[in-house]
N, CA, C and O atoms as a GROMACS GRO file, in nm:
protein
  476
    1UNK      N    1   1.054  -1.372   1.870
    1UNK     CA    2   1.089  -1.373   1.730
    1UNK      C    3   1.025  -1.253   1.659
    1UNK      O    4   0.997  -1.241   1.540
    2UNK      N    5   1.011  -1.179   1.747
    2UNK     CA    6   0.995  -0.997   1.652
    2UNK      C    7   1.033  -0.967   1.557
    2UNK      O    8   0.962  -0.896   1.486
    3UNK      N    9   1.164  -1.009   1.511
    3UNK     CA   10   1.237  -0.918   1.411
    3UNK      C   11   1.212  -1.021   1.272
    3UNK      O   12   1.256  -0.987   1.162
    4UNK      N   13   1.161  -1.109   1.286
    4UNK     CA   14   1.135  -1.181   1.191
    4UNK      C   15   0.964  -1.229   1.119
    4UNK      O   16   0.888  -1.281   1.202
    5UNK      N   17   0.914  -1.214   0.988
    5UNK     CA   18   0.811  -1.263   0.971
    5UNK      C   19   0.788  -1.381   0.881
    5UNK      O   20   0.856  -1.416   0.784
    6UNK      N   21   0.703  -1.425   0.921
    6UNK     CA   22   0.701  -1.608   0.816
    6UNK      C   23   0.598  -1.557   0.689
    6UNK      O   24   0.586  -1.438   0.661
    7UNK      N   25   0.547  -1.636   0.638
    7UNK     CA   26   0.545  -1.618   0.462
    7UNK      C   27   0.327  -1.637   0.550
    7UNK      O   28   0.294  -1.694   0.653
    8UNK      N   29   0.251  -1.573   0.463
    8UNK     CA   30   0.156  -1.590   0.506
    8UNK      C   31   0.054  -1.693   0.457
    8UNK      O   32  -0.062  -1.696   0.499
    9UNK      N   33   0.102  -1.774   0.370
    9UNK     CA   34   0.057  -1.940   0.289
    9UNK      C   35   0.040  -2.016   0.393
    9UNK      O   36   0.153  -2.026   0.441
   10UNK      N   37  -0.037  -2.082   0.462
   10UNK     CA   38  -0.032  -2.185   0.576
   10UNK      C   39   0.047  -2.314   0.563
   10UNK      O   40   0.057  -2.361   0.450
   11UNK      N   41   0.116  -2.391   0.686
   11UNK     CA   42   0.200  -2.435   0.691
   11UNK      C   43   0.336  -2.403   0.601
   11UNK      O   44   0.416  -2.480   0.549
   12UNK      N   45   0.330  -2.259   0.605
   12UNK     CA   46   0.496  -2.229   0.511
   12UNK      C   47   0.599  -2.219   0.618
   12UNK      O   48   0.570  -2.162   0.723
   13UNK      N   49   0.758  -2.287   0.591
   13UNK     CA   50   0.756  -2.222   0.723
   13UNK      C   51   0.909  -2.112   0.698
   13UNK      O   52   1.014  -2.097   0.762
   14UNK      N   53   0.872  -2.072   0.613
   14UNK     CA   54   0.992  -1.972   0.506
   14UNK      C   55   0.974  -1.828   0.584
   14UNK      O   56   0.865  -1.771   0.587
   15UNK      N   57   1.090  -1.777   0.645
   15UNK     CA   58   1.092  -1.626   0.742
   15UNK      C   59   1.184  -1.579   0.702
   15UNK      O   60   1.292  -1.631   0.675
   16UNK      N   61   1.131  -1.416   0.688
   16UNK     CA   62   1.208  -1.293   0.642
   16UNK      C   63   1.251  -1.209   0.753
   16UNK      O   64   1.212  -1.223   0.869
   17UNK      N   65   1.329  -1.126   0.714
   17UNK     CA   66   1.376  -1.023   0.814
   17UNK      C   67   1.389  -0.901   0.768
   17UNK      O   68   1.342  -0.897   0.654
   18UNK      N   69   1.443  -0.767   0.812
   18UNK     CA   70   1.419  -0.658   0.771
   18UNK      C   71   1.520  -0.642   0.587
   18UNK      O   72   1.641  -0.663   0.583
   19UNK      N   73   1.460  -0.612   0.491
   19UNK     CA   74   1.552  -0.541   0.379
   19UNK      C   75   1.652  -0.433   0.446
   19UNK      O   76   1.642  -0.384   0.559
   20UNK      N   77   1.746  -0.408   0.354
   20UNK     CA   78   1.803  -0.265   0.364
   20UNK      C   79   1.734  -0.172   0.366
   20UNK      O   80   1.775  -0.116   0.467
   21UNK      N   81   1.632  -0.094   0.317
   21UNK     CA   82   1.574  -0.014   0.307
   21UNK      C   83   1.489   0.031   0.398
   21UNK      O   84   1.459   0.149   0.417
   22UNK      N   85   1.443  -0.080   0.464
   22UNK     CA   86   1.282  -0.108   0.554
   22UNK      C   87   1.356  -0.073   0.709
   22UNK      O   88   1.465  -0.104   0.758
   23UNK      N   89   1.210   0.027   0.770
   23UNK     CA   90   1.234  -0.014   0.906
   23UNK      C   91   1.194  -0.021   0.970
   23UNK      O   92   1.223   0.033   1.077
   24UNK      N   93   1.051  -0.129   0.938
   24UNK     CA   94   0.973  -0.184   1.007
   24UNK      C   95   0.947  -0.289   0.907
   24UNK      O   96   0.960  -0.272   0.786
   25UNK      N   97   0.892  -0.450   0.991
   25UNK     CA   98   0.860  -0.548   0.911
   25UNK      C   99   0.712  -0.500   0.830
   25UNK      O  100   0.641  -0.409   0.873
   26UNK      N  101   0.687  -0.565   0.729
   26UNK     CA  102   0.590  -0.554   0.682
   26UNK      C  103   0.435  -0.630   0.748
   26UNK      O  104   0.461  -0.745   0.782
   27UNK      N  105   0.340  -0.608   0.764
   27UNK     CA  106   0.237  -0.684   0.855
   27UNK      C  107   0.243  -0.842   0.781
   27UNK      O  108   0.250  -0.952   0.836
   28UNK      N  109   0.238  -0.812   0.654
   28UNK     CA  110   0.214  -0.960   0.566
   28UNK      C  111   0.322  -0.982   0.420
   28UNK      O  112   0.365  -0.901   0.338
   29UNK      N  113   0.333  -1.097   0.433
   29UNK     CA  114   0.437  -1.134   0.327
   29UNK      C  115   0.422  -1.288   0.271
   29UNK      O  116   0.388  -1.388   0.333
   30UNK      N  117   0.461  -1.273   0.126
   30UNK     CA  118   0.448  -1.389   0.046
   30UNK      C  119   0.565  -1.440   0.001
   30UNK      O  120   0.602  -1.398  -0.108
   31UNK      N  121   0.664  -1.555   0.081
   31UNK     CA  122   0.767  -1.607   0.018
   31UNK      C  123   0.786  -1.613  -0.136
   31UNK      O  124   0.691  -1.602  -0.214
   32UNK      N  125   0.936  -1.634  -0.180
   32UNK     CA  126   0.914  -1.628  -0.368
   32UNK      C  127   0.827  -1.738  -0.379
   32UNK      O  128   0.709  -1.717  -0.409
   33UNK      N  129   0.870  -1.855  -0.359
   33UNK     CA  130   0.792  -1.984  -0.329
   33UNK      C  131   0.644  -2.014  -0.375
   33UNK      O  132   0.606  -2.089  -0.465
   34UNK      N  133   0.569  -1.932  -0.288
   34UNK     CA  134   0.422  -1.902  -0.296
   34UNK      C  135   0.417  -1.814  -0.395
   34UNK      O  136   0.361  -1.859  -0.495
   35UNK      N  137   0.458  -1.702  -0.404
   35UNK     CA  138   0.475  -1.543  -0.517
   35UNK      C  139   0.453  -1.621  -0.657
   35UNK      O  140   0.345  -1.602  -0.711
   36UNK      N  141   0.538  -1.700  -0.714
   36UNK     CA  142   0.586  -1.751  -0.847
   36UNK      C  143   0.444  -1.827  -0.913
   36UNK      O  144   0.447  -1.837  -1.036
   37UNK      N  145   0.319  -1.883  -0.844
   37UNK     CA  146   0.238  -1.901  -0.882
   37UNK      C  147   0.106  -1.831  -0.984
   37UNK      O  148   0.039  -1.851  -1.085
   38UNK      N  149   0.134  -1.705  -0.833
   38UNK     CA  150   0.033  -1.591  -0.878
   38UNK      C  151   0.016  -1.509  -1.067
   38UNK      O  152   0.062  -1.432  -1.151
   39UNK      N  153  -0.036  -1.557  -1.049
   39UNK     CA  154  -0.071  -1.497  -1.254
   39UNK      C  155  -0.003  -1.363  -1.227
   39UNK      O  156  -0.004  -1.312  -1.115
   40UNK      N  157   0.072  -1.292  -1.361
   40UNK     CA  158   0.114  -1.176  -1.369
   40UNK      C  159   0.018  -1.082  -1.392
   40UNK      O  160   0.045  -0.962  -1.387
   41UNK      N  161  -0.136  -1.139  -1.426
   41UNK     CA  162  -0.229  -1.051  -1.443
   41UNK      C  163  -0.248  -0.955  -1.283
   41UNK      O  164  -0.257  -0.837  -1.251
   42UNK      N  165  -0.245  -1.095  -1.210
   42UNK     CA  166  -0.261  -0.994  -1.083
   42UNK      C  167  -0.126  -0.952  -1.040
   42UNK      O  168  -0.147  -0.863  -1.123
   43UNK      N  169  -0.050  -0.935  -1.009
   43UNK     CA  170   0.060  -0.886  -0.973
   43UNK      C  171   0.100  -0.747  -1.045
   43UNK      O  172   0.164  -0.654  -0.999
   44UNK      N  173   0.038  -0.763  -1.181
   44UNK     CA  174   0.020  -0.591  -1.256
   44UNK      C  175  -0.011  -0.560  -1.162
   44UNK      O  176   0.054  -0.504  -1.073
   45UNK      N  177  -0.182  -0.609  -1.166
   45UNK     CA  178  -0.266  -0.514  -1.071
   45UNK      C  179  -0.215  -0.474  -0.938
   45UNK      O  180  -0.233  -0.362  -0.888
   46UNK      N  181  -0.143  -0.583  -0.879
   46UNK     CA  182  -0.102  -0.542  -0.745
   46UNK      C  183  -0.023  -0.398  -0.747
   46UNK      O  184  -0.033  -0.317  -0.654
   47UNK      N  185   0.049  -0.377  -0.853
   47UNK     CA  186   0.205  -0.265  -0.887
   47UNK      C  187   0.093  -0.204  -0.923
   47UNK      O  188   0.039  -0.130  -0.841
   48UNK      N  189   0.048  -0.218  -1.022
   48UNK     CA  190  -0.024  -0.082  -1.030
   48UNK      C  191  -0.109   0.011  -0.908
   48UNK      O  192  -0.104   0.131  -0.880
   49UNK      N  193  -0.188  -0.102  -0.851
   49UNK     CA  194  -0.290   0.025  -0.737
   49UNK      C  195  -0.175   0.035  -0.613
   49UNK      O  196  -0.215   0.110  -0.524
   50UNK      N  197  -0.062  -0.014  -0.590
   50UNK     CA  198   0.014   0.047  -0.491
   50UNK      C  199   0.133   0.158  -0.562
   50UNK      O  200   0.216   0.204  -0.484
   51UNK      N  201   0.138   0.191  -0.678
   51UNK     CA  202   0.178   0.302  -0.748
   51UNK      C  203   0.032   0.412  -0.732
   51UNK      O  204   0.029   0.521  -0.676
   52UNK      N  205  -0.052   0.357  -0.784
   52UNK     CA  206  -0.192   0.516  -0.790
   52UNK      C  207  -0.198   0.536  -0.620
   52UNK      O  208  -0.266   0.628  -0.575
   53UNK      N  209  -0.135   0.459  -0.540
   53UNK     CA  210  -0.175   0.520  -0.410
   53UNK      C  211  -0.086   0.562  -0.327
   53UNK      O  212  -0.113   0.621  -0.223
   54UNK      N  213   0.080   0.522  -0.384
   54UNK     CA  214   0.192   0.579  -0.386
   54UNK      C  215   0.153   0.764  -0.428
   54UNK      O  216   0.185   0.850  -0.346
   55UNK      N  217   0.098   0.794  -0.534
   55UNK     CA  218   0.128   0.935  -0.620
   55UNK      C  219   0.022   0.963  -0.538
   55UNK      O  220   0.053   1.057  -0.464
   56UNK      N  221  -0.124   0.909  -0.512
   56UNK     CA  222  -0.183   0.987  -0.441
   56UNK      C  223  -0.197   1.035  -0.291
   56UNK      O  224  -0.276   1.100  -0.223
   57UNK      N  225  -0.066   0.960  -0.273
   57UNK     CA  226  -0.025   1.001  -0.120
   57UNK      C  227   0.057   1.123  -0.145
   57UNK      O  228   0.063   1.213  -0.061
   58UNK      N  229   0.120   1.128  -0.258
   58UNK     CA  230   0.212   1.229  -0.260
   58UNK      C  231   0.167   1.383  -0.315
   58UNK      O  232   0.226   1.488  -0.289
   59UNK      N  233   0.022   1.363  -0.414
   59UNK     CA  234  -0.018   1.480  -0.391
   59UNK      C  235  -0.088   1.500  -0.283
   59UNK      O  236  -0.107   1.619  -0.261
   60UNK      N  237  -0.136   1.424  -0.204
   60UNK     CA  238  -0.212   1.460  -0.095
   60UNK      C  239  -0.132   1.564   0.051
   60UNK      O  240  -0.187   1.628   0.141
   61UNK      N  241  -0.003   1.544   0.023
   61UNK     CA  242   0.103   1.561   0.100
   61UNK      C  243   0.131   1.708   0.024
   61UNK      O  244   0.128   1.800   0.105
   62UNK      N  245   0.153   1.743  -0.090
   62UNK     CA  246   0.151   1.850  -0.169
   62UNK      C  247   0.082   1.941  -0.158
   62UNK      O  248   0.123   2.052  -0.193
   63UNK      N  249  -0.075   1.921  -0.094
   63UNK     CA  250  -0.164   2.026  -0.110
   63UNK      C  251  -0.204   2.046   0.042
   63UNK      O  252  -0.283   2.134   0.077
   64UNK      N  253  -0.126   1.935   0.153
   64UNK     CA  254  -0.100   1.974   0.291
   64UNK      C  255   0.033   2.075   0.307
   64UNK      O  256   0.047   2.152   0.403
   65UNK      N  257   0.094   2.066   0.236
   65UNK     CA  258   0.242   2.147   0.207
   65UNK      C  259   0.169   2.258   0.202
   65UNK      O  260   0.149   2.308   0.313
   66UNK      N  261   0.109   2.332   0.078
   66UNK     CA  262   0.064   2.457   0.013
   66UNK      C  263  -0.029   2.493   0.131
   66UNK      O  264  -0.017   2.611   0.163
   67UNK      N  265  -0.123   2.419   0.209
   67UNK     CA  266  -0.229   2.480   0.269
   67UNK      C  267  -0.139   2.545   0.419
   67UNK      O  268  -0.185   2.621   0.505
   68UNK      N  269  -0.006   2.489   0.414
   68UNK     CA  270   0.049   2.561   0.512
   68UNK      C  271   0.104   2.639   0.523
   68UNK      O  272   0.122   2.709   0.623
   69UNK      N  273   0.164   2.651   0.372
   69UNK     CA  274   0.202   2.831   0.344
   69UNK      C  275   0.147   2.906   0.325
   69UNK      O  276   0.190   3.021   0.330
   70UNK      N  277   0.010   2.872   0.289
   70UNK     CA  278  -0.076   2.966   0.288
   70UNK      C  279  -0.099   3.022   0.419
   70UNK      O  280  -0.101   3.142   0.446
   71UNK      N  281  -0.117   2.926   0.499
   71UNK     CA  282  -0.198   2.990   0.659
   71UNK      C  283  -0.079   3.058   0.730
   71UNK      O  284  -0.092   3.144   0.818
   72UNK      N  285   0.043   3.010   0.682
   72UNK     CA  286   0.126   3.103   0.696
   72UNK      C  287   0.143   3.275   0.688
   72UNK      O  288   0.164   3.368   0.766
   73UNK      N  289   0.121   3.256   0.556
   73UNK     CA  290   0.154   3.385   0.460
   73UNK      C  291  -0.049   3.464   0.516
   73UNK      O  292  -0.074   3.584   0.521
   74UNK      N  293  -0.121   3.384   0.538
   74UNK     CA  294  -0.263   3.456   0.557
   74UNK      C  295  -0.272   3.490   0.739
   74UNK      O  296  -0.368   3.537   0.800
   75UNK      N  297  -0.161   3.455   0.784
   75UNK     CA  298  -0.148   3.468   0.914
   75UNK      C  299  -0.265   3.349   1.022
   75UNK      O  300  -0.316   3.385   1.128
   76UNK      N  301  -0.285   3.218   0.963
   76UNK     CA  302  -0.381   3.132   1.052
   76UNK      C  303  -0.505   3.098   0.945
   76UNK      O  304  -0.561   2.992   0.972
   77UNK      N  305  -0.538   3.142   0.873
   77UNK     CA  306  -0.660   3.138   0.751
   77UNK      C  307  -0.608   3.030   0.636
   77UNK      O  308  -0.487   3.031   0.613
   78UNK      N  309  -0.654   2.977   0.593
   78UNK     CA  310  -0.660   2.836   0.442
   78UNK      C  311  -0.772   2.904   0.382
   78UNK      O  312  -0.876   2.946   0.431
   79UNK      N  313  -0.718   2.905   0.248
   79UNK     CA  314  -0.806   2.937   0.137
   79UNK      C  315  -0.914   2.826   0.166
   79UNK      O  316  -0.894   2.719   0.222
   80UNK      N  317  -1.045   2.879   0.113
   80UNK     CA  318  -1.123   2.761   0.101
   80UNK      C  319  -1.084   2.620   0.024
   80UNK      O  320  -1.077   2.508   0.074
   81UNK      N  321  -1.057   2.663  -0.120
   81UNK     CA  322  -1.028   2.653  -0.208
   81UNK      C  323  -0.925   2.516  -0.225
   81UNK      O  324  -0.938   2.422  -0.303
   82UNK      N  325  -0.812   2.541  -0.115
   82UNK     CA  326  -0.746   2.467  -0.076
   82UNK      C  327  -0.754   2.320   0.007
   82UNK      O  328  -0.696   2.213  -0.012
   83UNK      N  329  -0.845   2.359   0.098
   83UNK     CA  330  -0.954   2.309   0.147
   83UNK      C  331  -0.996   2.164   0.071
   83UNK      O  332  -0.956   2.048   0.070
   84UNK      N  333  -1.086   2.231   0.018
   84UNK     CA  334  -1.186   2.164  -0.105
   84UNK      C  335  -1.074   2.023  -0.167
   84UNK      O  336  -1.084   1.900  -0.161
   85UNK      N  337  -0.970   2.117  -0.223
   85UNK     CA  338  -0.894   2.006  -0.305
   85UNK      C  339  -0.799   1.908  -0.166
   85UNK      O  340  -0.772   1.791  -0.195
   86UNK      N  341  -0.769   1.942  -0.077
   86UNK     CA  342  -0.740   1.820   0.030
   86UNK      C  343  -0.818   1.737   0.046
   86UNK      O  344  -0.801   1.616   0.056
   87UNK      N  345  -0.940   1.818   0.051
   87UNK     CA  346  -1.013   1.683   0.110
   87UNK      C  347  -1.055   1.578  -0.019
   87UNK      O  348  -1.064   1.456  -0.009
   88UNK      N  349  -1.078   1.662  -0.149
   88UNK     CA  350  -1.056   1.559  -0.271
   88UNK      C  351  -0.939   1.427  -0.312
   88UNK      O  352  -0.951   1.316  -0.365
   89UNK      N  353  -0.829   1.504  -0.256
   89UNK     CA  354  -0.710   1.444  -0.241
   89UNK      C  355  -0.710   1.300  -0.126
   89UNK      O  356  -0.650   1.193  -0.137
   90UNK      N  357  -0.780   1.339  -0.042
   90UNK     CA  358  -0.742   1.318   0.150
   90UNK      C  359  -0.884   1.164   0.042
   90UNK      O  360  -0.858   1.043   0.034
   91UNK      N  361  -0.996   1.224  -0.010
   91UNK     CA  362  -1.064   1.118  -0.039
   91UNK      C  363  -1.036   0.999  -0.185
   91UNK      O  364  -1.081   0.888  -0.214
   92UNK      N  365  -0.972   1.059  -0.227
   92UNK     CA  366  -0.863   0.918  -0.344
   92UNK      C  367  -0.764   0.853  -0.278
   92UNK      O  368  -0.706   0.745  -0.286
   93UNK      N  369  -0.762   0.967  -0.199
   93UNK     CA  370  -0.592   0.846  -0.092
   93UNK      C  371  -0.661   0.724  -0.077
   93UNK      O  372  -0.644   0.619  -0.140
   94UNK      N  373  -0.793   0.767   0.073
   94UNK     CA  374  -0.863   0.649   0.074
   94UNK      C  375  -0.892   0.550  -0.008
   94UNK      O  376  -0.871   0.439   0.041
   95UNK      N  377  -0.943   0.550  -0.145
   95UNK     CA  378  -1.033   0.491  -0.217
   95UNK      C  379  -0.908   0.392  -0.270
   95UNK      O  380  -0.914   0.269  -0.265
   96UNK      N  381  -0.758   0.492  -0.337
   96UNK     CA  382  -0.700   0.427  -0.376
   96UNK      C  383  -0.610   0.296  -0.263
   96UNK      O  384  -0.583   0.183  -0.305
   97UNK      N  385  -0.587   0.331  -0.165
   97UNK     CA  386  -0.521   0.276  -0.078
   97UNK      C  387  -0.648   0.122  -0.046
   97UNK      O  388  -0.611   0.004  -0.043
   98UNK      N  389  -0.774   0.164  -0.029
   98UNK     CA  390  -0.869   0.059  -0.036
   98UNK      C  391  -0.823  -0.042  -0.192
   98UNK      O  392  -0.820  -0.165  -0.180
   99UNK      N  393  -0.800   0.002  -0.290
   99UNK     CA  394  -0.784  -0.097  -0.391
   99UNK      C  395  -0.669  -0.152  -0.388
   99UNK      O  396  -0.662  -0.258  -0.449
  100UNK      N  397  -0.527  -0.095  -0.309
  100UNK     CA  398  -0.462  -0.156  -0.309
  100UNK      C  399  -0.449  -0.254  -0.217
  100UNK      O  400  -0.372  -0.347  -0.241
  101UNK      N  401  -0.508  -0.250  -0.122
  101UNK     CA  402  -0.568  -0.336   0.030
  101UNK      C  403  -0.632  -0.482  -0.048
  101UNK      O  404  -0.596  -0.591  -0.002
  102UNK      N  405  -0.740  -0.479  -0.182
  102UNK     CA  406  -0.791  -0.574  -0.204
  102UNK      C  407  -0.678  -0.641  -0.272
  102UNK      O  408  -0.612  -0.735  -0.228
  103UNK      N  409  -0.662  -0.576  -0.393
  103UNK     CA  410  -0.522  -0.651  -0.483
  103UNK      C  411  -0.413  -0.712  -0.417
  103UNK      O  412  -0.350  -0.795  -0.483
  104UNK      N  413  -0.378  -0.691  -0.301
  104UNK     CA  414  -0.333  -0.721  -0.212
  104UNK      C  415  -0.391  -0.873  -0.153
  104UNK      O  416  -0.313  -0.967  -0.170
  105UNK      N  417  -0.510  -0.902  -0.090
  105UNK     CA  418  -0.610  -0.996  -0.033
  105UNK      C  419  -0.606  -1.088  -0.210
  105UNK      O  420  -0.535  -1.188  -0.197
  106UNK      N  421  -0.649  -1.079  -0.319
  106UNK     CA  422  -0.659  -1.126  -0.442
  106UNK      C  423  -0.515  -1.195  -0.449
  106UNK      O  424  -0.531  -1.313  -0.480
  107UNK      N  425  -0.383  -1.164  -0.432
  107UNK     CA  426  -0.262  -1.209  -0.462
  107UNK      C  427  -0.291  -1.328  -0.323
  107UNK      O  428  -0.336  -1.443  -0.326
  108UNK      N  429  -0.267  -1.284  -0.263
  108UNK     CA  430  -0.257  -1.361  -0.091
  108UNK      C  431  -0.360  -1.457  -0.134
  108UNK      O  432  -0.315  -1.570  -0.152
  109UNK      N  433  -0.480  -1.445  -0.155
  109UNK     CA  434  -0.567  -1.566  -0.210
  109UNK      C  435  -0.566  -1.710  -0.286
  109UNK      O  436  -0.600  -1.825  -0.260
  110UNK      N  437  -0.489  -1.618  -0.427
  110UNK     CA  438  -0.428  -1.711  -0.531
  110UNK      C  439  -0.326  -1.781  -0.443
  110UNK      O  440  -0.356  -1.894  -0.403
  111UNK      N  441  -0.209  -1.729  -0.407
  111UNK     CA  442  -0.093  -1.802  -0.337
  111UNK      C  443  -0.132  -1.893  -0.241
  111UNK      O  444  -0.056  -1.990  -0.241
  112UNK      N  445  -0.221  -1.900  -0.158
  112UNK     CA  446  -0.273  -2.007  -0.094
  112UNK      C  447  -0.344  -2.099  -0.159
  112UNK      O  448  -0.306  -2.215  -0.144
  113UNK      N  449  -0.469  -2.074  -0.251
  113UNK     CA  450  -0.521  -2.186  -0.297
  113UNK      C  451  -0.397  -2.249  -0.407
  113UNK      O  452  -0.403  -2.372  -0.409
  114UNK      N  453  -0.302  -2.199  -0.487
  114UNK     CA  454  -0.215  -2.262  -0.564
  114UNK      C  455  -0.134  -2.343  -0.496
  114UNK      O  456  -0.065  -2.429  -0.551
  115UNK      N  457  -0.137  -2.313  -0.338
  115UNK     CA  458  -0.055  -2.375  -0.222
  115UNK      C  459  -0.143  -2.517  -0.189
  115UNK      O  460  -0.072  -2.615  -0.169
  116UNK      N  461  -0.267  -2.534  -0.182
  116UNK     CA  462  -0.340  -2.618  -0.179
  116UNK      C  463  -0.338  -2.675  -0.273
  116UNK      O  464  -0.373  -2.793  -0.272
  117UNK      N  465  -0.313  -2.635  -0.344
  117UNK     CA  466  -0.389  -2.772  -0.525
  117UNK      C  467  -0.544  -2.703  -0.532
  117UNK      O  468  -0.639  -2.773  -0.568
  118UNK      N  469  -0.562  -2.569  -0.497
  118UNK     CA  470  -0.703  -2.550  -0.518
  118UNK      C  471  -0.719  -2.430  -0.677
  118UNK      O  472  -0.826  -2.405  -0.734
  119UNK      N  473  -0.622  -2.393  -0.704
  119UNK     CA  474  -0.616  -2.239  -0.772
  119UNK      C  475  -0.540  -2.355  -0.950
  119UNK      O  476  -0.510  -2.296  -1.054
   0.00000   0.00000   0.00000
């Protein structure tokens, strides 16, 4: 049963399969079912830190772009400069992608204990 994943609330026994868009399952998933509990406070939060880590993937990808025309155009050489700001970049990816990892664990939390009678 590969192509399919179940809802990650215990004893749920609600399974998804790939969207249109997707093409790979997602590791973890929250049926609407379970979802509809979760306060909208967190679910901002959830959209929001997987948007700041959406954009900061994408400049991070931006200033891997530039550092390669450069070494291009410098024949094998990267500005320092360039440098510097990847790895600034390369280190918000992290940080942000970490907050979206928790907000993530915080939703999944609520949806289970509201699944219990505990939340």
């Amino acid at each position: 049963m590969a192509d399919r994943i179940s809802c990650c609330v215990p004893f749920c026994q609600h399974t998804r399969g790939l969207h249109k868009d997707e093409t790979s399952l997602p590791l973890e998933w929250i049926c609407a079912k379970h979802w509809r509990p979760v306060t909208r406070k967190l679910r901002r939060l959830k959209s929001r830190t997987e948007a700041a880590y959406v954009a900061a993937k994408i400049k991070c990808e931006a200033i891997e772009i530039e550092g390669m025309e450069c070494a291009k155009m410098r024949e094998g050489g990267v500005d320092r400069a360039i440098l510097d700001r990847f790895q600034e970049a390369a280190d918000r990816l992290e940080r942000k992608g970490a907050q979206a990892t928790r907000a993530w664990e915080r939703c999944k939390r609520a949806a289970i204990e509201a699944a219990g009678g505990i939340g």
